[in-house]
KEDREN-953925 format. One line per field, with one value per residue (C-alpha): residue number from 1; residue in one letter; chain; x, y, z. Coordinates in steps of 0.2 Angstrom, whole numbers, always signed. Example, Ala and Ser with C-alpha at 12.3 -4.5 7.8 and 13.67 -1.06 7.14 Angstrom:
2
pos	c(1  2);
code	c(a  s);
unit	c(A  A);
px	c(+62  +68);
py	c(-22  -5);
pz	c(+39  +36);
END
This chain:
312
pos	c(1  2  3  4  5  6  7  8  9  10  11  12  13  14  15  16  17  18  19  20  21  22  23  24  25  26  27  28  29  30  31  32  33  34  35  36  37  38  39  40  41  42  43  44  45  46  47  48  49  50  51  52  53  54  55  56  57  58  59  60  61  62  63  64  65  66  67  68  69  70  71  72  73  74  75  76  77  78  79  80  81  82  83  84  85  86  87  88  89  90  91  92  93  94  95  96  97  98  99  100  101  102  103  104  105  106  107  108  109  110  111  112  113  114  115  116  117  118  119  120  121  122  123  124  125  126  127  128  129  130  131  132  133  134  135  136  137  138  139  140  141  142  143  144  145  146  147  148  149  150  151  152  153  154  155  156  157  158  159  160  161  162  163  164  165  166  167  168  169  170  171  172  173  174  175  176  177  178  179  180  181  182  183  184  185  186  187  188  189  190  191  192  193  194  195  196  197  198  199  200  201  202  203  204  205  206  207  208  209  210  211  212  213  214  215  216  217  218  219  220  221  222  223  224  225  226  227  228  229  230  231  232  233  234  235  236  237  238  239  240  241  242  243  244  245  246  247  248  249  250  251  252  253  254  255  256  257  258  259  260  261  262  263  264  265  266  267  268  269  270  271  272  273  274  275  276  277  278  279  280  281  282  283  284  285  286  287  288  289  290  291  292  293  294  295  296  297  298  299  300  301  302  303  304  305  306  307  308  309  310  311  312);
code	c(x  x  x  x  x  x  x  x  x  x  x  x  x  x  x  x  x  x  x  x  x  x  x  x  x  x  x  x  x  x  x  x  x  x  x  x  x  x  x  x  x  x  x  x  x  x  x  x  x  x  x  x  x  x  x  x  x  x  x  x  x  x  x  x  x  x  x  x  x  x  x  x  x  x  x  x  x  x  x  x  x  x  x  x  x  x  x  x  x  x  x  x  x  x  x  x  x  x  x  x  x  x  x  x  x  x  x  x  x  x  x  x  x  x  x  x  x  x  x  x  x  x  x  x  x  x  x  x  x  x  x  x  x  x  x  x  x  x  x  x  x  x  x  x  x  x  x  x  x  x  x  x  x  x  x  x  x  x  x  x  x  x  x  x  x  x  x  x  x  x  x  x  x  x  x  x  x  x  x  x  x  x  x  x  x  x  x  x  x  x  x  x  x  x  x  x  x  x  x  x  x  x  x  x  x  x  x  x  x  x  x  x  x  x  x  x  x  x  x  x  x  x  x  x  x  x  x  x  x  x  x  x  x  x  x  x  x  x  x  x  x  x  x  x  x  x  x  x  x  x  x  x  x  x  x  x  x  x  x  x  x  x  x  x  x  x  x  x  x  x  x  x  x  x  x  x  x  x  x  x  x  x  x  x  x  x  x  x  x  x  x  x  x  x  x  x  x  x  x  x  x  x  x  x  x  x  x  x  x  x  x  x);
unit	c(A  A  A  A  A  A  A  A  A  A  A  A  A  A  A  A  A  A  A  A  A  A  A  A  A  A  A  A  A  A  A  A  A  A  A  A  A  A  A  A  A  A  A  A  A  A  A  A  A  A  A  A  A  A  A  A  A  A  A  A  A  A  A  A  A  A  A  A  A  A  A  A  A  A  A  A  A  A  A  A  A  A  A  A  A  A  A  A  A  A  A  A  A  A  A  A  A  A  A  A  A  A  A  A  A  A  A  A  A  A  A  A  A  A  A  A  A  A  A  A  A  A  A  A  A  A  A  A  A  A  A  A  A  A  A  A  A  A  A  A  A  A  A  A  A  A  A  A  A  A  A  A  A  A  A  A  A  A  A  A  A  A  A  A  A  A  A  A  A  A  A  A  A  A  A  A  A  A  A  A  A  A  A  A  A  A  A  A  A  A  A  A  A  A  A  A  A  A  A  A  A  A  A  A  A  A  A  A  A  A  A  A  A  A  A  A  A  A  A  A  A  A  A  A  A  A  A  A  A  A  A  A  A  A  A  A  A  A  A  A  A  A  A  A  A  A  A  A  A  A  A  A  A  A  A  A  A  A  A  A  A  A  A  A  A  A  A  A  A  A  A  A  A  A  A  A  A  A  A  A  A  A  A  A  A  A  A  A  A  A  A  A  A  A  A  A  A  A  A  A  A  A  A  A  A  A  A  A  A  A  A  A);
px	c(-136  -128  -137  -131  -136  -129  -126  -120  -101  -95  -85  -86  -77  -84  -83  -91  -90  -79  -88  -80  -86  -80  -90  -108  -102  -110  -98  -100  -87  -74  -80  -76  -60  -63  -65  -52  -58  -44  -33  -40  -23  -29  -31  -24  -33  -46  -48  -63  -61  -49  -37  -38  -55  -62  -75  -78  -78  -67  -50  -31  -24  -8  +6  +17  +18  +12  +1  -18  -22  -32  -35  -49  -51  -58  -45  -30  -36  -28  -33  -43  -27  -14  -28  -24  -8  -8  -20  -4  -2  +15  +11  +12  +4  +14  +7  +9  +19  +6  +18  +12  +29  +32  +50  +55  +52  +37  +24  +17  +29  +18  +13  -6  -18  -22  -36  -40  -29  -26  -41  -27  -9  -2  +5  -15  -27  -44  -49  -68  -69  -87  -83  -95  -96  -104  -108  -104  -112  -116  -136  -144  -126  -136  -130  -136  -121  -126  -119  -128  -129  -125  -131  -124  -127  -116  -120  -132  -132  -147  -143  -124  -137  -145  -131  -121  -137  -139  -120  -118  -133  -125  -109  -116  -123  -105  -94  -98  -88  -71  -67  -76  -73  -79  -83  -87  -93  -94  -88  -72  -69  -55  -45  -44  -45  -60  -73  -91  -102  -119  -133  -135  -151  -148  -132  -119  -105  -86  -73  -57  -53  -49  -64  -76  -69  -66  -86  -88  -77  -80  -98  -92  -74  -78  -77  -65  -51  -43  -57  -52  -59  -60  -62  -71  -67  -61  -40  -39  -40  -24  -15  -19  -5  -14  -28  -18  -12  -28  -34  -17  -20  -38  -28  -16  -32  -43  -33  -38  -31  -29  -37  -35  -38  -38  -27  -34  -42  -59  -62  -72  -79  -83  -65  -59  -71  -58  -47  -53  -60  -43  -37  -52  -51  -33  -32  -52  -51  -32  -25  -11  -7  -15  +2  +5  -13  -14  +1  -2  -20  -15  -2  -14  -28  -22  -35  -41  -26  -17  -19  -7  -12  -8  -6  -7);
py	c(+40  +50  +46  +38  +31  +21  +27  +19  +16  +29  +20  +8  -7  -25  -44  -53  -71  -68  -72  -73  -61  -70  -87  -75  -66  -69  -76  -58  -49  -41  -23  -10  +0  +16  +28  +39  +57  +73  +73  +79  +93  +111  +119  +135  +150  +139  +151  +162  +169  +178  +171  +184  +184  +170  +181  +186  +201  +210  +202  +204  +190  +183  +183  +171  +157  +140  +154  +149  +163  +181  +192  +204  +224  +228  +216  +225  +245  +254  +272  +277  +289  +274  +263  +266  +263  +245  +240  +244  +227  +227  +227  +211  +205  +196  +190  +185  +203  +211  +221  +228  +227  +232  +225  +220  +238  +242  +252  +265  +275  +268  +250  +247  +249  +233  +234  +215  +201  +183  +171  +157  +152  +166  +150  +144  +144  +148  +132  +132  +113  +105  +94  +78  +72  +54  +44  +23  +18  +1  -2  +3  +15  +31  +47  +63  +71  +81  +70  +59  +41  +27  +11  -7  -24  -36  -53  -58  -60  -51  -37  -38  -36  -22  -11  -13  -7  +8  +11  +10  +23  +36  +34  +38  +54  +60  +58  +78  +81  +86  +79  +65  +62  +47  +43  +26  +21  +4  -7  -14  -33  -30  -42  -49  -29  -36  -23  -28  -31  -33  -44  -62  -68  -50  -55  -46  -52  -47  -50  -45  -28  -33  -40  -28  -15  -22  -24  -7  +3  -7  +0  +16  +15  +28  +40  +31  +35  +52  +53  +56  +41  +44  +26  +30  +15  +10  +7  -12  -10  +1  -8  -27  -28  -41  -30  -17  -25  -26  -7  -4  -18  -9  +7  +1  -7  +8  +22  +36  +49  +46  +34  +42  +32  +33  +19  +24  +8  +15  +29  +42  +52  +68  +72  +66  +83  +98  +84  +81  +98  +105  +91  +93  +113  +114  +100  +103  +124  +128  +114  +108  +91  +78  +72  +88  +94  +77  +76  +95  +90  +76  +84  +97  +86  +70  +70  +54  +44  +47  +40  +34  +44  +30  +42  +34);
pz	c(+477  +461  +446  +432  +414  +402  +384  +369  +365  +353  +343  +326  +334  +340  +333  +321  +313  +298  +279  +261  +251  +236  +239  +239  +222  +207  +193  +180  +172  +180  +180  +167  +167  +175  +162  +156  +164  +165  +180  +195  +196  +199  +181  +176  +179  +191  +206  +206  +223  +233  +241  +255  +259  +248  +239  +222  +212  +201  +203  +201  +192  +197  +181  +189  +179  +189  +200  +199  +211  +211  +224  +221  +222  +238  +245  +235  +230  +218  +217  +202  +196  +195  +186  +169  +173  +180  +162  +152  +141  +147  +163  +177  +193  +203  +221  +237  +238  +227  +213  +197  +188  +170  +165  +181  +189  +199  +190  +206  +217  +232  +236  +233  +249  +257  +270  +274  +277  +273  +278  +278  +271  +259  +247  +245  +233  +233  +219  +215  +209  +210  +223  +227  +245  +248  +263  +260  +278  +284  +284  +301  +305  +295  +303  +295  +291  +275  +262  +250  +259  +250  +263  +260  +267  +256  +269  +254  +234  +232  +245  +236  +221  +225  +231  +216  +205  +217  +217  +199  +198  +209  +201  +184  +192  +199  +182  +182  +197  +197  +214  +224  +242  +248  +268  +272  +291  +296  +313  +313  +320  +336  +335  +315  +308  +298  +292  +293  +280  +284  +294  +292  +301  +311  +315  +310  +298  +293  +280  +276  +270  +251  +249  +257  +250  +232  +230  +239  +225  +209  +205  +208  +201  +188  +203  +216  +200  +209  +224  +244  +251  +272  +282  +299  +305  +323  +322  +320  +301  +303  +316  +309  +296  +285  +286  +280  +267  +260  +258  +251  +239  +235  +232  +219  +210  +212  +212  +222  +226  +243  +258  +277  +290  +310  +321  +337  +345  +349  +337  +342  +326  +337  +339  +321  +315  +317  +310  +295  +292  +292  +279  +265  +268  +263  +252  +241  +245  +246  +234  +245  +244  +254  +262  +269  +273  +283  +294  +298  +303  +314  +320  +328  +334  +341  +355  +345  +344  +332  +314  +297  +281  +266  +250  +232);
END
């Protein structure tokens, strides 16, 4: 006969009996305002590579006012005879046509040489923000993904205890960053949308969106201010509208800057990677914005299912 085996299910879905997070809080104060840190926008004069082959170097920096971008001089060669005139004090750089302009009239009789070309969209950026990325996985879900892993296990005060104290810890540590992007993996309950929590006498236990992420996000709502946070989650979260409800009441609290989550039923991370990579390099790299880099990203890869981008 063929052989077979059996594997496990690729996806973050199941059931669980549903807990209130709220009854196993501690009665503390409510958490600190987030404090005030600059807006996560793109400063001027921020990019540091260039925005055709996304190296450094001597660069070409764009005049144009609102332009963040540089392209460097092996990418854009100006023969040592035209040099001195292109450092004229009166002299512009305007890109993406790549014009040395001096009251509105070009400086050289010939366009500059241009050997390469663009590594992506002519109206990117190249923006080098120190960019955190941070794994918030359900305990015994670990997968080695590169990220700092932040593990939780809520069903419990003292376990509820000791997140918060290692949360608070790491949150401290990413106030440097200039943008944070936040993954959280956990299983999803089928039918209720609810997102589990953590083991109970190793069973597992779920509770409503809100809640679960309301103690997630308040020890590190210094950092949730502004960040990307990306659910990978199974659909139900999405496609439950009560659940729903709930993330984008924890997104009006929170503020970040956006929360991306997946409504296929059975989610399968493996084909959520080209989707997701697209996103954070046009969004992190490029400075698009998150609406646009999302629904060019699921436009392209909807092998999984689809998915609904809730921008704040």
């Amino acid at each position: 006969m063929a052989r077979t085996k059996q594997t496990a299910r690729k996806a973050t879905g199941g059931s669980a009996p549903r807990v209130n997070l709220q009854v196993l809080q501690k009665k503390k104060a409510k958490a600190k305002a987030a404090s005030n840190k600059p807006s996560l926008k793109i400063p001027a004069n921020v990019n540091s590579f260039c925005v055709m082959c996304r190296d450094g170097g001597d660069m070409w920096v764009c005049d144009k006012k609102g332009c963040n971008r540089v392209v460097c001089h092996k990418c854009l060669i100006v023969s040592e005879e035209y040099m001195y005139k292109v450092k004229k004090a009166d002299v512009k750089f305007i890109c993406p046509y790549f014009g040395f302009y001096s009251k509105g009239e070009p400086v050289l009789s010939t366009p500059p040489i241009i050997p390469g070309g663009f590594q992506h969209a002519m109206t990117s950026q190249v923006a080098p923000l120190p960019t955190a990325l941070v794994h918030l996985h359900l305990e015994g879900l670990h997968q080695d993904i590169g990220h700092p892993q932040l593990p939780f296990n809520l069903a419990t005060p003292e376990s509820m205890e000791a997140y918060e104290k290692e949360a608070s810890h790491l949150a401290n540590t990413l106030c440097a960053y200039s943008r944070v992007v936040l993954f959280l993996t956990t299983h999803s309950d089928e039918d209720r949308g609810d997102l589990f929590t953590g083991y109970l006498h190793k069973k597992p236990v779920a509770s409503k969106p809100f809640q679960v992420l309301q103690l997630l996000l308040s020890p590190l709502s210094k950092v949730a201010d502004g960040a990307d946070i990306v659910f990978y989650v199974c659909g139900s979260v999405v496609t439950n509208p009560q659940s729903f409800d709930g993330v984008k009441e924890v997104a009006q609290q929170f503020t970040p800057r956006s929360m991306l989550l997946f409504d296929a039923q059975n989610l399968q991370l493996a084909f959520t990677v080209p989707c997701l990579q697209s996103v954070l390099d046009n969004t992190i790299i490029q400075g698009f914005p998150i609406s646009s880099a999302a629904k060019v990203a699921l436009n392209n890869c909807g092998r999984f299912g689809g998915g609904k981008v809730s921008v704040d």
